[in-house]
Structure formats: structure tokens, C-alpha cells
N, C-alpha and C positions, 0 to 999 in steps of 0.2 A: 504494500500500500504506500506510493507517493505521499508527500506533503500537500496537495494537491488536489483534491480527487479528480476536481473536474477541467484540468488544465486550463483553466481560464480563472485562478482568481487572482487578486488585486488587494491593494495595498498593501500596509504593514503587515509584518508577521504573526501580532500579538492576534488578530482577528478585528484590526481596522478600529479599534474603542479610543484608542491614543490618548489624552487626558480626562477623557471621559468616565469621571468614580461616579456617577449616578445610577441608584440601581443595581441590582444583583451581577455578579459576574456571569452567571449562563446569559442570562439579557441582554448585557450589556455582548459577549459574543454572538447571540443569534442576529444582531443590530448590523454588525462587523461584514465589509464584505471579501474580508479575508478566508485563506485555508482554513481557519478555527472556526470562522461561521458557517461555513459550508459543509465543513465536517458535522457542526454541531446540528443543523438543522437537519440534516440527513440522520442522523442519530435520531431526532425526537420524534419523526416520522417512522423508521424502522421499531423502534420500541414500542409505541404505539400499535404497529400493525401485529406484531410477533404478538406483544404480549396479551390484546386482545383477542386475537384469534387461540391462543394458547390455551387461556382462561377459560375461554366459552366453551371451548370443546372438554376440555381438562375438565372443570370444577359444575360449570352448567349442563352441558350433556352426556360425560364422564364418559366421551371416547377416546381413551389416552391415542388411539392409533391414528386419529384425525389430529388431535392435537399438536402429535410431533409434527406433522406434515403439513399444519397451518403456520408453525415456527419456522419450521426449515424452510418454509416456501419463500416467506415474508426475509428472512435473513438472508437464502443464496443469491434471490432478486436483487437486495438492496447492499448486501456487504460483499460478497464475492465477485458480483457482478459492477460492470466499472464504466457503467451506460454514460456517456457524458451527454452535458444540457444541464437545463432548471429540470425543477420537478415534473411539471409539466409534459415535457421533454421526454422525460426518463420515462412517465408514466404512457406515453404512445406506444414506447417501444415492447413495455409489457404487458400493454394491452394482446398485442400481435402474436407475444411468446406463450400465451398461456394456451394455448393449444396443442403450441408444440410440448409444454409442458405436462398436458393429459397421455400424449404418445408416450414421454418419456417413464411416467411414472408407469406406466400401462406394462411398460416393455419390460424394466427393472421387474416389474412384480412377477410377469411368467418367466422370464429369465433367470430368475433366482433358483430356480426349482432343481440346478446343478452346480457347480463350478465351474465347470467349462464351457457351460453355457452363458453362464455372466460372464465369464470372462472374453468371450467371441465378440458378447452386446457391448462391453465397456470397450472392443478392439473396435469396433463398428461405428461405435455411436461418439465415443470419443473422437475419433477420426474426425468425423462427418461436422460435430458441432465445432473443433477447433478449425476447422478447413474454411469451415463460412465466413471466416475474421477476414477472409480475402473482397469482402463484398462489403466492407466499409466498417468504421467505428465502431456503430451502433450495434451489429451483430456482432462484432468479438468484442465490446463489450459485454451485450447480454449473455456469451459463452460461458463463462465458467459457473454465474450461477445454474444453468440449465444443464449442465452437467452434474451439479448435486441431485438433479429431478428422477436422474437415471441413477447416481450412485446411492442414493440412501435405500429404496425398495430393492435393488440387486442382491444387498446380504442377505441370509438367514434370519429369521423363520420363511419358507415355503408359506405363505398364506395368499390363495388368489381370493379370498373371501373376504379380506379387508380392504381390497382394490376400492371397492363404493368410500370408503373413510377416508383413505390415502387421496383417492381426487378429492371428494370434498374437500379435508383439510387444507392439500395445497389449493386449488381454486379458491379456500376464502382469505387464507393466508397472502396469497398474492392478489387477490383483490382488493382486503383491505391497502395495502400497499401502495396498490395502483389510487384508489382514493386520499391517501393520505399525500403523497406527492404531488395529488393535483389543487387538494386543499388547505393541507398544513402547511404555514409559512411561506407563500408562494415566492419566488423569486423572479426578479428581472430578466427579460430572456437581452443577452446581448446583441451586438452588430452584425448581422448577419452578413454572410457572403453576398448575397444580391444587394445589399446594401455599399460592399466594399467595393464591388463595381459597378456599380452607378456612380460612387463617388471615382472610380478613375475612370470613366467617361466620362463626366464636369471638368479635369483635367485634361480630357483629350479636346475635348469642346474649347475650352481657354486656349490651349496650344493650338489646335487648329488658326484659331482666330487670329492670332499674336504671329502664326508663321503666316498668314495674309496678308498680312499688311509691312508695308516698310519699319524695319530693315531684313523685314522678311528669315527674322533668326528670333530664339530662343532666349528671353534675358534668365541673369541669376537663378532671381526668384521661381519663373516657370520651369526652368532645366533642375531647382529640389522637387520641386511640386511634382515633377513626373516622378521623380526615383523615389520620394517617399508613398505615390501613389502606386507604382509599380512594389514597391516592399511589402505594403500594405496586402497584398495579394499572395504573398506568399503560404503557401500551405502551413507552414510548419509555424509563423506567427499568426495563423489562424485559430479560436476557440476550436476545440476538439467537435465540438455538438457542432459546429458551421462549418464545417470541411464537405462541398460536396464531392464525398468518395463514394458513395455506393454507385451500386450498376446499371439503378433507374434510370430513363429517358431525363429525367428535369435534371438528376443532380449531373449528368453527364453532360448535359448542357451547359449548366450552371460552371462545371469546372472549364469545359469547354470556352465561356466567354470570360473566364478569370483570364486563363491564358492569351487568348486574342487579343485581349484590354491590355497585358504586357507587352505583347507584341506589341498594338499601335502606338504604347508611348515610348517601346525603342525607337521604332521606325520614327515615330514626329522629333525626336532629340537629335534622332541622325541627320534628319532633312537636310542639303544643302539648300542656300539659297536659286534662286532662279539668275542664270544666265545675263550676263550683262547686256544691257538692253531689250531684255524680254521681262514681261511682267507676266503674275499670275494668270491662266485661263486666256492668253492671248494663241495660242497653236490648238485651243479646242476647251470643253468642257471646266469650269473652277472645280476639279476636284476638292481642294480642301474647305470651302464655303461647303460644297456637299456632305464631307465627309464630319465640318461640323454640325449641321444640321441632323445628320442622322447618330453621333452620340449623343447628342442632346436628348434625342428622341427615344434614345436605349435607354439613356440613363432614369428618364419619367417613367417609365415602362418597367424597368428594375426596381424603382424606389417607389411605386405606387405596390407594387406584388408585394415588396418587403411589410409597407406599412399596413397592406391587409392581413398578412401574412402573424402579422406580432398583434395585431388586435385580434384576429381571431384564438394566437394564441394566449392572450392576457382575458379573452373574454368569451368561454367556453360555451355559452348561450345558443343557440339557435340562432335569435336573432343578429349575434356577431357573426356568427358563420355565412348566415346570409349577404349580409351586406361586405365580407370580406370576400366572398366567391363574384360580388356587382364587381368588385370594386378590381380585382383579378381581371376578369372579362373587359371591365374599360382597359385596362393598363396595354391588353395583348391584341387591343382595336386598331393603334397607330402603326403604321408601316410605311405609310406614307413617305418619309424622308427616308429610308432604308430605301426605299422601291427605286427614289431619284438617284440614288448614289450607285444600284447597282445598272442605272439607264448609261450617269455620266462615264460609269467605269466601263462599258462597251464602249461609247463614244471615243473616250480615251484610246482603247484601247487600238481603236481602227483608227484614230490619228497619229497613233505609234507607228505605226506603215509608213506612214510619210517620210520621206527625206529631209534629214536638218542637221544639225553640227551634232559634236559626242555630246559636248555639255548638256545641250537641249534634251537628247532621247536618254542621258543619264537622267536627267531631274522628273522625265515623263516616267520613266522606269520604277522610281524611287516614289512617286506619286501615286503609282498601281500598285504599289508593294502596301502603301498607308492606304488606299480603297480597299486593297483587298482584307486587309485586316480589321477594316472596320464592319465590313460585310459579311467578317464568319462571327465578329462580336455580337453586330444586330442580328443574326442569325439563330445564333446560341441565343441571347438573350430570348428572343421569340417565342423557340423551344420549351426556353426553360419557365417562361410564364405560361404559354400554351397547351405543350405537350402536342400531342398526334396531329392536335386540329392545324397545327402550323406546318406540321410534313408535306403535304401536296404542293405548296408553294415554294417548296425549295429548287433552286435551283443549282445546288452543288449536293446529291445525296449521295454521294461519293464518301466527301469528307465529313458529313453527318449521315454517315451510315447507320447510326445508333435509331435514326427518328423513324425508321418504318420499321422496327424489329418490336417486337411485343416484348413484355417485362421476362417472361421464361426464355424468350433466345438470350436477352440480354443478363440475365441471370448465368446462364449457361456457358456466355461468353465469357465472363467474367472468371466462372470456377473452371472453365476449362482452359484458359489460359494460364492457369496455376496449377494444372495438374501433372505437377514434374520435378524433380529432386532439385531445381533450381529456383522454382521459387520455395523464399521463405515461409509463406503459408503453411505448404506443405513440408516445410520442414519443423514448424512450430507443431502441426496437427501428428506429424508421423513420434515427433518425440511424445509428447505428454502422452498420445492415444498409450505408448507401448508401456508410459511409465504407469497410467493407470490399471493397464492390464496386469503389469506387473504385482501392485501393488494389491490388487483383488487376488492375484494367484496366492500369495503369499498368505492374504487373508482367510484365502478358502482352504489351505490347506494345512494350516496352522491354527484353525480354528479362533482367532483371533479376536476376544468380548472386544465389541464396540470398534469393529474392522474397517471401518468404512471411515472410523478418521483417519485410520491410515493412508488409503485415497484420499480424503480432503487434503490431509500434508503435501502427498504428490502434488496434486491439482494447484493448490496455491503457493507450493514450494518452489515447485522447478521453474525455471527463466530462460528465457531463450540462447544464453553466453552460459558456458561451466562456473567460469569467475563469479558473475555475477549469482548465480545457484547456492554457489560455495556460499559467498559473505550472506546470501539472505538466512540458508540452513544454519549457519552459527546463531545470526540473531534470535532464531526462529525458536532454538530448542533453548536458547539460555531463556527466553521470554516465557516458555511451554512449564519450564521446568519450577520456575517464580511462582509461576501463577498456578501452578500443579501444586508446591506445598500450601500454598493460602488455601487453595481449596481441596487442601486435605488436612488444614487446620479448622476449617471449617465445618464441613463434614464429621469430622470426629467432636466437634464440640458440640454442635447443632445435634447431632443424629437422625432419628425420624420427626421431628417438627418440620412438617414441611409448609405451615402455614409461615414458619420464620425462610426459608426459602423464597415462597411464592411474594413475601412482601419485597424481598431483597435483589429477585432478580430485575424488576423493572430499572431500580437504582442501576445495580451493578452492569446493565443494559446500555444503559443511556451513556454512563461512564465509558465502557469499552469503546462505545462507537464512536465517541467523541476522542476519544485520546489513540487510539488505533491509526487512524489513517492519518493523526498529523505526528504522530510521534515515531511511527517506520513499524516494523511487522514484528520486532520484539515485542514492545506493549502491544499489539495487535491479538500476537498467540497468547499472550500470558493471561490478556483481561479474558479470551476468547473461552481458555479454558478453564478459567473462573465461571463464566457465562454458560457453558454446557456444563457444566459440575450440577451448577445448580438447577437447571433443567433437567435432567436424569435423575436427580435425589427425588423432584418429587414426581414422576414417571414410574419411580419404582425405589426400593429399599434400596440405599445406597451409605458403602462406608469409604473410609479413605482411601483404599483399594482403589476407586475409580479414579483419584490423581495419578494414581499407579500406573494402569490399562494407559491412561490419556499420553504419558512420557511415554509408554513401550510405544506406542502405536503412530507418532506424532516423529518418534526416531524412526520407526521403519519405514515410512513415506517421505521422510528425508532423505533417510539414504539411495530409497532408489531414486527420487529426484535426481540425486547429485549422480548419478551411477549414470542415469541416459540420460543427461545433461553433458556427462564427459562424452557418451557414446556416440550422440547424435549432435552432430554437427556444433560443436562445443563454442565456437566463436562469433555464433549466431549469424547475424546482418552486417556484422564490420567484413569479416571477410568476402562474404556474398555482395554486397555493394561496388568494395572495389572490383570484382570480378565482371558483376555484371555492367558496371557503367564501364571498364575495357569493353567490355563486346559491342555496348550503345554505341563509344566511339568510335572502334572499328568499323561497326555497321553503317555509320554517320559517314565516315572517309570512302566509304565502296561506293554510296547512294551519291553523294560530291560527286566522285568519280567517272559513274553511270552516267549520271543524270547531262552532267556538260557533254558527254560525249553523245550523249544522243541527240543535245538539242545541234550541238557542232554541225551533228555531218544531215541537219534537215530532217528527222523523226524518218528514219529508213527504215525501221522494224518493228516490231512490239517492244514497247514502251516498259523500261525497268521496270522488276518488282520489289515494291517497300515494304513488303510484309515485313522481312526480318528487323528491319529495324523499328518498324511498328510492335513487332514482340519483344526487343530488348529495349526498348523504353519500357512499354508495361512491366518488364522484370528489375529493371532499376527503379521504376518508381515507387513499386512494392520493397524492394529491399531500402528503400532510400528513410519508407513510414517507418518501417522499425526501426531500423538503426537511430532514430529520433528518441527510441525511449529506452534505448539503452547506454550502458554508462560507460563514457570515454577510456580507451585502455591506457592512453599514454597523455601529455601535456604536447604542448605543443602549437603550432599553427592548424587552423581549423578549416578542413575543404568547402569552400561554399556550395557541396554537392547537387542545388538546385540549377545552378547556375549551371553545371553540366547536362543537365536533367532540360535546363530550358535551350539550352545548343543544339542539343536531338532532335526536339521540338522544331525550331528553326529550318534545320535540315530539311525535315519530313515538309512540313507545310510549304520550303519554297522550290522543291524538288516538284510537289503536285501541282503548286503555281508552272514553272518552267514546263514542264510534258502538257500541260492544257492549252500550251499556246502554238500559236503553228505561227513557219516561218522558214524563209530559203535557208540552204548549210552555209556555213562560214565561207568567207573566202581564206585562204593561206593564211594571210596575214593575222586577222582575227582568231582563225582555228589554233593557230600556236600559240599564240597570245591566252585563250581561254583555254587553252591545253594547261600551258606551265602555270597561271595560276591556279584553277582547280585541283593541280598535281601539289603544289606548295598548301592548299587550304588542307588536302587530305593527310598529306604529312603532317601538318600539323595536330588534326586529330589523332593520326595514328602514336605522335608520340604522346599525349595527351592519353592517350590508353597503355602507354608503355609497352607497344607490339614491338619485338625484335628486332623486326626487320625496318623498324622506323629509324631506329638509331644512325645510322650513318646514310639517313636517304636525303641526298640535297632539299634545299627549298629555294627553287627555283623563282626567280620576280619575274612580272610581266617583261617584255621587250620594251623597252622605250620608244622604238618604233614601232609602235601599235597605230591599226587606221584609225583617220580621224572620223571618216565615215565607213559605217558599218551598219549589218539589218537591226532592228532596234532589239531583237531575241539576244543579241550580241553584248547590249548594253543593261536588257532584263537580267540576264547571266551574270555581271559585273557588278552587279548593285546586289544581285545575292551574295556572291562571296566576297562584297566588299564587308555584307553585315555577319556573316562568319566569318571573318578576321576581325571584326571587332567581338564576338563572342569568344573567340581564341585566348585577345589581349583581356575578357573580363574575365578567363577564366584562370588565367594566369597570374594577375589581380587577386584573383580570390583564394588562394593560396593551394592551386591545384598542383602536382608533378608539371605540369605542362611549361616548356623554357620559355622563356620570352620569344615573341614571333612577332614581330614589326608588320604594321598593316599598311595593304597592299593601298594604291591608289592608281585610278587611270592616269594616264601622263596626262600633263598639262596639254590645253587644249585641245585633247581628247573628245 
């Protein structure tokens, strides 16, 4: 358990009170909008939902067997599981789950009926639930809890006759839950993604404007405003709950138009100005007046969804929903300035044909480069307000392949492209599956009282790095073992009074939850096993003994943690990262590569394919998410790994710009010219990947006598790798392997 839970909070550390002594101290933290308020509110809600569902089955209708399973519901939803968002938030996701929740419990209970039979279902279903962490936040956060849904009915006793108990308890257990989250202590929902881009479309909008007019460049002020708008976009300073990462059509949109909006405010930073004695829109259409009309138009479009989007969820009513789905429907009405920009952008484009000097067809070039990426922005955004009803009007479904695939292909897209010992998914899902299985064997054959905390230990012990396994399993058993004697000082004091239990555990409840997740996973296990002591005492007759059981069993899911933690791919995402973003770059230098040489010699054949480097982006950008949460091995300079991650990017998108345009082959002059330098951009990537045979590969510059006139495909090509040579110099910048590689430029009067 991070300091943190929900990677999004803010202020002080103390929990945000600072001189504030008025009022109780829980108060004054539930107030806080730090980690301690966050912890703490999530605590008063969890104890709440446990201990009422606990009671009522427990003491009002004296089904102990429901009872466990209204607790355990209520606790693996809310503490094991690591859903981020407000409550709110969290309580959508497990609305969705508790179905899958009925299967789980369903399956554990006739699965039990062997050991080898559990243990097939915990190889199966462990698998399956850790695997889906590939389809965004939200589901491997709800993972681990819904893997207690299968492990708790998998042990012994063989009873399919209390299956009716077991659903109900979990069902209300996690129902209460679900209501408490969306009622107890509500919280603010933050800045949404569709919000962060609309605000860097108001920036694209300013810089359009500012590059229109004389001196037709970028002052100070505008040239921060784009890089902290551009920043601002970044995934990994994104709230974890506003990341669209999952596989749906809107959030693929939504990421979709994150990226575009980076793109257009490199493109507008790089803009040169216009040609000595040519003014804007004087050889054809004003693209950038177009281009700011139509962010303008994304950005109201983005920021009216967002704003229905947060009242609908601040105001759970009907009638908010109503007027948040008017309010949706207006937003995704305008297209109108999108429609004129992708008219000017043909116009342009047939006036790129014409004959005129370099500078001119470079600045037209570089002009279609900023239309077109403002085109896939309104596009996405569209999407991403619309959904399906925007798909017929696409005019590129190419590169929005996602918008006619139904939620199952695109579900399927997503798990099937992670179904391979290279992605980390599946290496997170293949380790825990085998430690859980393990830890069930052990249990079923060892006969093991209260076996199944041995699997919790696995489940929330092991970590994706060995390192990082090792240091949590120290903390884990010194905390285990703490909180094992208090509550076996307790237990032998107390004995069978379990009305002094039942009044203790809510305290002892609220305490764990709150001091658990901001004080790291020592006080987590210690208070935790305090926490089930006293739930078991009054379940059933219970002496110190059960502190006992709690260390033997808490050790043997440790160890196997750490056992296939060392086995299975021990260095988690650091080493898969660098691995897989070598392959990105590689793939990135062959596409360079391709790409020039086909547009060179006139589109002579069937047109490169980008698959591969469409699948090693997907596989670094998946290794790029973990390696985010886990913990640095060495000190040192830090790789700005997005920054490689957005070069791919670049690649791919002006690779399918360049093949979509038609145009005569090069002449000599031109052809060598766009030879040596796509041959120097590739090099550059490939040492940038650290490939062998990059090392002693010249890096060839253009010819200085390059033609002054040339077909304007000539000078599209020039303006692409003019802006991968500038992604080269940011990544080097950023403090990649990659040496310093001085950026190209057409010769002068070019």
C-alpha cells in the first residue's frame, strides 16, 4: 500500500489541516485533502460497510456463513482492491464487478470439492483476473480484490449448500460499499483528461493566432504556454482515475486526441515563419485562421462533455443525468469549423502541386503537417464525445480504426495484443497466477487452519521486481508478527467475551484503515491481523493459537511470493522497457527507412507495412505504465521514456501522412539528398536503441547541393524528418543513451 492511494493527492503531508487545532483530529483529517484524508475517508466508509453487513448477518440473522462473506466482500473491494477516482468513481467500477463477483464465489465453492481442482481454478482464474490489468487502471485495480471472491470459498469445508449465504453475504457486503462510497463523504472529482485538452486546444487556438499575424513567430510567453500545455498531457502527471487507458471507443479517442493536441503544439512551436515576401494564405487557402477556428471549436466540444460529464457525476439524480446527456448531445452538434479545415486542407493540398521556390513548398508542407494534426484532434475529440454516431463521417478510418469495431473486438484487441511473454501483463498475470496456485497446493496439502491467508500473503505480497518483493516481505512479517502478539494478548485476556470483540472491532477497523495505507504495508499487516483476530474470535471459539496459525501462514505466502518473484521475470518493467523501446526504435528506423524510399522512387509497389511498429509501441507503452510504479534501482539521470514513446508516435503518424499522398519519384538530385538524410535520421534511432550495428554507421548530412526546386512530396518528406531530428535532439535532452545528433536543415535557399 503506497502513501497515496489514489495517486492524485495534494498538499501537505500531515493530511492538508496545517494550523488548523479546531476540532477533533479525525475531523480535522477527513477536512484535509491530503494522503491522511483520503486514507481516512476511505476507512470510514469500509468500516461502515464491513461492519454493518457483518452484524446483521452475524448477530440479527445468525448466518455466520453470510457474514464472513459480507466482510470479506466489503474489505477485498475496498482495501485490497486499488480502484482509483473519488468514491463515486470507485463505486461505478463495482457496481460492474459484482457479477463477476457471483461467478467467482460460484466457482470457488464447487471447486473446492478437491485440491487439485482448486488449484487448476486459482491457475485459471488467477490468470484470467490478473491478465485484464492490460485493459486499463480500473480493472487491475478492481483485481486483487476479486481474486479474494475466488480464494476465500476455494478452501475447505466442501459445502455447495451454503453457496445461497456466500452470494448473499458478498452481494450485500459489497453493496453496502458501493453505497457508502457514493454517499459517505463525497469527494471532489478532479481535472479531467477532456478537460486537459480543451485547455491545450485554447493554447493551440492563441498560437495559431499569434503565428498569423506579424512577426508571424512564437513570443516567450506563448513558446511556455505550449510546453506546459503539452506537459500537462502527459500520462504519467495525469490522476490515475483520468488516464484514458482502457480499450473502449471514447477512452481511445480521448487518448487519441491527448496525443494529437501534443503533436499540434510541437508542430505550431516548430513553425517557421513565411517566406520573404509572401504572406499568410496568399498561394491558397489560410490554413492557420482555419486551423484556429477549428480548436476553438474542439476545445467547447471537450469542455462542455467534461462539464456535463462532472455534474452528472457530483449529481447522481435523474434529472442531472438528463440534462448532462442534452448537454453531451449539444457539445458533439458542432463540426462545422472541423469540416472547413479539412475542405482548406484539400485545397492546400492541390496547391502543393504547384511550382514555387523550397522555402514556399517547405512552409506549405509544414502547414499540412499542423492541419493534419489538428484534424485527427477534432476527430478524436468527436469520437470521444460521440462515440459510433461520429464513425460514418470519418474520413481517415484507417487511422481511427478503433471507431467501427464494437466494445468485444476492441476488448479483444487489446488482451490479444498482450498475449505473449513480452508483455508485462502477462508476465505480472503468469507470476502471481502460479504463486497463488502454489500457495493453495501447499495449503491443501498441509492441511493448513485458516489456508487461505496464506494466498492473501501471496496475492498482496509479491511485486512485480524480486527487490522490490524482498523489502515489502520483510516489512510485511515484522508488521504480521507485532500485530500477531497484541492479538494474542488479547485473545488470551479477553477469551470468549465476544461482545468485548464485537464492540472493538469497529475501532480497531477504522484505525487499521487509516494508518495502513499511509504508513506502508508493515502497519498494514500488523493492524490487519489484529483486524481478522478479532473477527474469527467471535465467528467461532478462538485462543491465542490463532496469532499463531496467522504468522505460520502469512510466512508461507511470503515465501512463495518471494520464490516466483525470483523465478518469474525478477526485474519486472525496468528491464522489459529498455528492451522493448530498443525494438520501438529499431522498428521506428526501418519505417524512416521504408517509408522515404517508397515515397522517392513514386509509390511503385504496395505501400510499407507498420504493423510492427504499431505492436512495439503498444508493448513499450504497457511496459513504460508499470515501470511508473515501481521503485528506481539505481540514482542517477532519469530517461524521459515518454519522450521516446512520443518519437514512435511521430514516426507512425507521418509515415501514414507521407504513403497517403501521391506524387512523381524524385529526381537524382532530390533522391540522394532524401536518401542520406533518412539514412542519418535512422541511424540515429538505431543508436538510440543501442542496435550493434549502429555503432560505427556514419551519419550522413544532406548534400549542400540539394535542388532548389523539387515535387512538393520532396519537401513533405523534409519537414518530416526535419521534426524527427528535433525529437532525436529532445531525446537526447532528456537524458536518453542516444549521443548528441545535430539537426538537419534544408540549405539555404532551399
Amino acid at each position: 500500500m503506497g502513501a497515496d492511494p489514489d495517486g492524485s493527492g495534494s498538499g501537505n503531508g500531515d493530511g492538508g489541516h496545517g494550523d488548523d487545532r479546531s476540532g477533533l483530529p479525525v475531523l480535522r483529517a477527513l477536512r484535509g485533502p491530503g494522503p491522511k484524508a483520503l486514507a481516512a475517508r476511505r476507512a470510514v466508509r469500509t468500516t461502515l460497510a464491513a461492519c454493518i453487513g457483518f452484524y446483521l448477518c452475524l448477530y440479527g440473522l445468525d448466518r455466520s456463513t453470510a457474514a464472513t462473506y459480507a466482510l470479506f466482500g466489503a474489505v477485498s473491494m475496498a482495501t485490497l482492491s486499488h480502484i482509483p477516482g473519488t468514491g463515486r468513481q470507485r463505486a461505478a467500477v463495482m457496481a460492474w464487478t459484482l457479477p463477476v463477483a457471483w461467478v467467482l464465489v460460484t466457482a470457488g465453492t464447487y471447486l473446492a470439492v478437491r485440491t487439485w481442482s482448486a488449484v487448476v481454478g486459482v491457475l485459471v482464474i488467477g490468470f484470467a483476473l490478473a491478465f485484464v490489468a492490460a485493459a486499463g487502471p480500473r480493472a487491475a485495480g478492481a483485481s486483487p480484490g476479486l481474486q479474494l471472491m475466488y480464494i476465500l470459498p476455494c478452501f475447505p469445508p466442501y459445502a455447495p449448500d451454503t453457496l445461497g449465504d456466500r452470494l448473499a453475504g458478498a452481494t450485500l457486503g459489497i453493496g453496502l460499499l458501493i453505497l457508502a462510497e457514493t454517499f459517505v463523504l463525497p469527494e471532489r472529482r478532479g481535472t479531467t483528461y477532456a478537460q486537459l485538452v480543451a485547455r491545450a486546444s485554447d493554447t493551440a487556438a492563441r498560437c495559431a493566432a499569434e503565428l498569423g499575424r506579424p512577426p508571424y513567430i512564437l513570443f516567450d510567453a506563448s513558446a511556455e504556454a505550449v510546453k506546459a500545455a503539452g506537459e500537462s498531457l502527459r500520462p504519467s502527471l495525469v490522476a490515475e482515475a483520468e488516464r484514458p487507458a482502457g480499450p473502449g471507443l471514447r477512452e481511445r479517442a480521448l487518448a487519441h486526441g491527448g496525443l494529437a493536441a501534443r503533436t499540434l503544439l510541437n508542430r505550431l512551436a516548430w513553425l517557421a515563419p513565411p517566406a520573404p515576401g509572401h504572406l499568410p494564405g496568399e498561394d491558397g487557402p489560410d490554413l492557420l485562421a482555419a486551423v484556429g477556428l477549428a480548436v476553438t471549436e474542439t476545445s467547447a466540444k471537450l469542455s462542455a462533455t467534461a462539464h456535463a460529464s462532472a455534474h452528472t457525476t457530483a449529481h447522481t439524480t435523474a434529472h442531472a443525468t438528463e440534462r448532462g446527456a442534452r448537454a453531451t448531445a449539444r457539445a458533439g452538434a458542432g463540426t462545422e469549423a472541423a469540416d472547413a479545415l479539412r475542405r482548406a486542407r484539400r485545397q492546400a493540398a492541390a496547391a502543393d502541386s504547384l511550382p514555387s521556390t523550397g522555402p514556399v513548398l517547405r512552409r506549405r508542407a509544414a502547414l499540412l503537417e499542423v492541419a493534419d494534426a489538428t484534424v485527427a484532434l477534432a476527430t478524436a475529440a468527436d469520437l470521444a464525445v460521440r462515440g459510433r454516431a461520429a464513425a460514418p463521417a470519418l474520413t481517415e478510418p484507417g487511422r481511427f480504426w478503433y471507431a467501427r469495431q464494437n466494445d468485444v473486438q476492441l476488448w479483444w484487441h487489446r488482451l490479444a495484443g498482450h498475449a505473449g511473454p513480452r508483455s508485462v501483463y502477462f508476465q505480472n498475470a503468469v507470476r502471481i497466477s502460479l504463486a497463488l496456485a502454489a500457495a493453495r497446493t501447499v495449503a491443501g496439502l498441509d492441511s493448513l487452519p485458516h489456508g487461505f491467508w496464506a494466498m492473501l500473503a501471496a496475492l498482496t505480497l509479491t511485486r512485480t521486481t524480486v527487490a522490490q518483493t524482498g523489502a515489502t516481505v520483510r516489512q510485511a512479517l515484522t508488521g504480521t508478527v507485532l500485530g500477531a502478539l497484541a492479538a494474542g494478548a488479547v485473545l488470551a485476556s479477553v477469551g470468549g467475551e465476544t461482545t468485548v470483540y464485537a464492540v472493538a472491532l469497529p475501532i480497531v477497523m477504522l484505525v487499521a484503515f487509516t494508518v495502513g495505507p499511509v504508513r506502508g504495508v508493515g502497519w498494514a499487516q500488523g493492524m490487519f491481523t489484529l483486524v481478522v483476530s478479532l473477527v474469527f474470535a467471535q465467528l467461532a471459539p478462538a485462543t491465542w493459537r490463532l496469532a499463531e496459525v496467522r504468522i505460520l501462514d502469512v510466512l508461507i505466502g511470503s515465501l512463495i511470493g518471494v520464490v516466483f518473484g525470483l523465478l518469474a521475470w525478477p526485474r519486472g518493467a525496468q528491464r522489459e522497457l529498455s528492451r522493448s523501446v530498443s525494438v520501438l526504435l529499431s522498428s521506428a528506423a526501418a519505417t524512416v527507412e521504408d517509408t522515404t524510399a517508397y515515397v522517392r522512387a513514386g509509390r511503385p509497389a504496395k505501400a510499407p507495412d507498420d504493423e510492427p511498429l504499431l505492436h512495439a509501441l503498444t508493448m513499450a507503452e504497457s511496459a513504460f505504465a508499470q515501470f511508473q510504479s515501481e521503485p528506481r534501482e539505481h540514482e542517477g539521470p532519469v530517461t524521459d521514456w515518454q519522450v521516446v514513446l512520443m518519437t514512435g508516435h511521430h514516426v507512425l503518424w507521418g509515415s501514414r501522412r507521407l504513403l497517403g499522398r501521391t506524387g512523381p519519384a524524385f529526381d537524382p538530385q532530390a533522391d540522394a539528398w532524401a536518401h542520406a538524410y533518412a539514412t542519418g535520421v535512422a541511424n540515429g534511432l538505431r543508436r538510440a536503441a543501442g542496435t550493434p550495428e549502429s555503432a560505427a554507421a556514419p551519419d550522413p548530412c544532406p548534400d549542400p547541393a540539394a535542388p532548389r526546386i523539387a515535387p512538393p512530396l520532396f519537401f513533405a518528406t523534409a519537414t518530416w524528418l526535419d521534426a524527427l531530428t528535433a525529437d532525436l535532439a529532445r531525446m537526447a535532452a532528456a537524458g536518453s543513451a542516444l549521443p548528441g545528433h545535430r539537426r538537419r536543415a534544408l540549405p539555404d535557399g532551399a
